[in-house]
C-alpha positions in Angstrom: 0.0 0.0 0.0 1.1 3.7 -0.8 3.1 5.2 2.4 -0.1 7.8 3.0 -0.7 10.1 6.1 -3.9 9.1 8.0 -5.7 12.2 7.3 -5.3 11.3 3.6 -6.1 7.7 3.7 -10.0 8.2 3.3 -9.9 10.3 0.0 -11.0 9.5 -3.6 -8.3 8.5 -6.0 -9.1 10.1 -9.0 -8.5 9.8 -13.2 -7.2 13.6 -14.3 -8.0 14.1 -18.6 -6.8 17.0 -19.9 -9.6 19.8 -20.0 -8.7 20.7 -23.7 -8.6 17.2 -25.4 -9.6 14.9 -22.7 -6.3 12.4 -22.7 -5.8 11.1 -19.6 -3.0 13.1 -17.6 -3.0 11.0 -14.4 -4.5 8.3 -12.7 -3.1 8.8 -9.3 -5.3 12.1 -8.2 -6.0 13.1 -5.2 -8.4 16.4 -4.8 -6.4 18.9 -2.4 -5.8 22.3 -1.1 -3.3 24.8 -2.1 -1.4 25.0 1.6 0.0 28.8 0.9 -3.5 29.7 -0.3 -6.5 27.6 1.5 -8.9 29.0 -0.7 -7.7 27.4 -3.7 -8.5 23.6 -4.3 -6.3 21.7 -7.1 -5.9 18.3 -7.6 -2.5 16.5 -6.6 -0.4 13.7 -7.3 2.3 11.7 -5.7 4.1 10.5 -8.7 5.2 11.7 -12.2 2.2 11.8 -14.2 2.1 10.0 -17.2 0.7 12.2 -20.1 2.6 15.5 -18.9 5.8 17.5 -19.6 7.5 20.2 -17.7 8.1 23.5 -19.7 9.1 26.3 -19.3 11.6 27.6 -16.4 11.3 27.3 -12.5 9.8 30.4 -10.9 9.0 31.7 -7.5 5.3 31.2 -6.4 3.2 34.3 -5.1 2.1 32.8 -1.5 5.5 31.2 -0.4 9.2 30.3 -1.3 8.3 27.2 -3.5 9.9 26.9 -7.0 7.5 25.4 -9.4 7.5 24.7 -12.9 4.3 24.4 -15.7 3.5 21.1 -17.2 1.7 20.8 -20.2 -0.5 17.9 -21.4 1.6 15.7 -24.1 -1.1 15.5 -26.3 -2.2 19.0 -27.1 0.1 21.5 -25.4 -2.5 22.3 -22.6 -1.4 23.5 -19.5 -2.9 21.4 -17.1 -0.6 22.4 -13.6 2.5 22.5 -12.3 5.4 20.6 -10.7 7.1 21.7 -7.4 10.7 21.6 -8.1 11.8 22.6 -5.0 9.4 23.5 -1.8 10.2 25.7 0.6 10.8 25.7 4.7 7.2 26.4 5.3 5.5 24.2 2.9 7.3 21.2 3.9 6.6 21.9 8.0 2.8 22.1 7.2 0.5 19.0 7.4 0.9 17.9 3.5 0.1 15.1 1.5 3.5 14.5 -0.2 2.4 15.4 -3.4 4.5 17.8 -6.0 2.5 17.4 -9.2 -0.4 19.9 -8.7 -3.4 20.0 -11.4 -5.8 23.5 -11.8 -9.1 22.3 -11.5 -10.1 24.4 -14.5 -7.4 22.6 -16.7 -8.5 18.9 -15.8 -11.5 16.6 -15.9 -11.6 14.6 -13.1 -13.7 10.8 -12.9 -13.3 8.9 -9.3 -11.1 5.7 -10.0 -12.6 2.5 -8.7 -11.6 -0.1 -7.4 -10.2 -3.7 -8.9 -13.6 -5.4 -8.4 -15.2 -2.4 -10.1 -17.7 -2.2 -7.7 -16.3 0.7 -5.1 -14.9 4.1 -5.2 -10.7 3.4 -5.2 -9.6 5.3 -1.6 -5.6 6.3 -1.2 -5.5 3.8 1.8 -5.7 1.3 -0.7 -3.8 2.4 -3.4 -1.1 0.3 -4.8 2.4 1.7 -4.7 3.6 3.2 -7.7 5.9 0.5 -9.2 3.2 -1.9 -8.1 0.7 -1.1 -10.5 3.2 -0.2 -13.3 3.9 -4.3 -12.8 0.0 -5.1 -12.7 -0.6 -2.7 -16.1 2.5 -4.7 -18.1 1.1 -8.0 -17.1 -2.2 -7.2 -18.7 -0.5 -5.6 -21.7 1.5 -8.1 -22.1 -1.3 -11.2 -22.2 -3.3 -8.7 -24.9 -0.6 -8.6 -26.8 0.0 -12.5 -26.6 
């Protein structure tokens, strides 16, 4: 299971598509607050997403001493969010989820994942590591293609 603090345990993992041509962005989201700005909700992710890029340079953020960078959807060029490069003092003492890949709400769709059986809402308690479900996706890929 995915190393998560217990206040995050009980949320929805969600499927991020980009807003502009719907191509799925991420399947690892997680709907969260901005912690230098608590009136701004985003969507988050633990991992490198898989259908974004970094571009552009690092810059300072407004609310804090994070540097962040835009990432853009690979498909269309869309930017979706950003990637915190390097957070600051502040950021890191705050209660956070661990997550550096931010999504704007207005730049994503956003589906609730479910679980293997299908049946039930996927929660981050029961998330599969990273590497772990990389292994589960080639096994099924790989009898497809058999």
């Amino acid at each position: 299971m995915a190393a998560v603090r217990r206040q995050f345990r009980g949320k929805v993992v969600c499927n991020l598509s980009c807003g502009d041509c719907g191509v799925l962005v991420c399947k690892r989201g997680m709907k969260a607050i901005l912690l230098a700005d608590t009136t701004v909700e985003l969507f988050s992710t633990d991992s490198p997403p898989i259908g974004v890029q970094m571009v552009n340079d690092d810059y300072e953020t407004r609310n804090c001493h994070c540097r962040i960078r835009d990432v853009a959807c690979l498909n269309c060029g869309n930017l979706v969010g950003y990637h915190v490069t390097q957070p600051c003092t502040d950021c890191l003492g705050s209660c956070n989820n661990g997550h550096f890949w931010m999504f704007n709400l207005d730049s994503v769709f956003s589906e609730d994942r479910m679980d293997g059986t299908g049946s039930k809402v996927l929660l981050w308690a029961h998330l599969p590591r990273e590497s772990e479900e990389v292994r589960n996706e080639m096994r099924v890929y790989e009898a497809m293609c058999r």
